[in-house]
N, C-alpha and C positions, 0 to 999 in steps of 0.2 A: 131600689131607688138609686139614680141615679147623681151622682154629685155637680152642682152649677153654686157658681158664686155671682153674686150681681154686683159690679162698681160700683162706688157711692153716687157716678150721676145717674148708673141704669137704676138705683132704686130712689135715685128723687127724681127719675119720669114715671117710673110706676106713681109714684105719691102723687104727683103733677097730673095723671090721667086720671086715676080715683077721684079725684078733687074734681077736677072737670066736670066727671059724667056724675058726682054724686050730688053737686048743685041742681042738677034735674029729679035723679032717680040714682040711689042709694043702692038699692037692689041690682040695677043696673050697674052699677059702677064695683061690686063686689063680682059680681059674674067675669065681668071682662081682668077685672084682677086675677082672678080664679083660671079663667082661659092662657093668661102671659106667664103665670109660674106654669101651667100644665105644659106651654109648649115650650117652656125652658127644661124641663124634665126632659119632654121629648126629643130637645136636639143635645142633652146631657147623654141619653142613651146613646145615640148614635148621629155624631156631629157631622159627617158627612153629609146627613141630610139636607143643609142649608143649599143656597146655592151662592156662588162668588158675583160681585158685580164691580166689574172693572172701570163703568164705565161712570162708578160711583168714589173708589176709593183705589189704588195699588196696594195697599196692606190687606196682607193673604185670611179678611174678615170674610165669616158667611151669613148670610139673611135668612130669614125663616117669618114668614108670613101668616098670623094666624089665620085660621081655616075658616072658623067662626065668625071671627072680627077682621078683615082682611083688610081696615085702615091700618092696622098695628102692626108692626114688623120689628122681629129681636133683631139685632147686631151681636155677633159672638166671635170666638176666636177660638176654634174646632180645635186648637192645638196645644190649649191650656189643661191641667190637670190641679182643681176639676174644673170644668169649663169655664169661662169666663166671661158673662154677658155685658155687654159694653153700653149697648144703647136700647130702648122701647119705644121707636118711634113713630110716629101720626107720618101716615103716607104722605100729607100737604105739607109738611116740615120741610123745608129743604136742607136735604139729607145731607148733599156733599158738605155743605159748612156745617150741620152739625156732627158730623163724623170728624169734622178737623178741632172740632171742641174737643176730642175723646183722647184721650190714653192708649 
């Protein structure tokens, strides 16, 4: 297992999404939970994976886009030990101001 820490806002968007999608469907809303730590695992093993988007942010952050859910996109910082996920955000967010929210 890999080591990842989530921020206190990356896990009050987690909380914020569960909430969302479990006003609907519960079941629903534990899966996609289940999906965003799996792929915080996944970019724990091997952070390079993300990719950088400049055209988003100049601090040296990588994205990682769930595969499953592909509204949902980690923000992380490949150069933390052990990694450090910053943001969980809804693709319609707009991202550049919520990245100037972040640490």
């Amino acid at each position: 297992m890999s080591e990842y820490a989530l921020t206190p806002l990356a896990k009050a968007d987690v909380v914020d999404i569960w909430r969302y999608i479990a006003a609907d469907n519960e079941d629903a809303a534990d899966r996609v939970e289940r999906a965003i730590y799996d792929a915080c695992e996944l970019v724990a093993q091997s952070p390079a994976r993300g990719h950088t988007r400049s055209d988003l942010t100049p601090r040296p952050l990588r994205f990682w886009t769930l595969t499953r859910y592909p509204n949902y996109t980690i923000v992380y910082r490949p150069d933390t030990a052990p990694l450090q996920v910053i943001a969980v955000i809804h693709g319609k967010r707009n991202l550049p101001r919520s990245l100037k929210q972040r640490p």
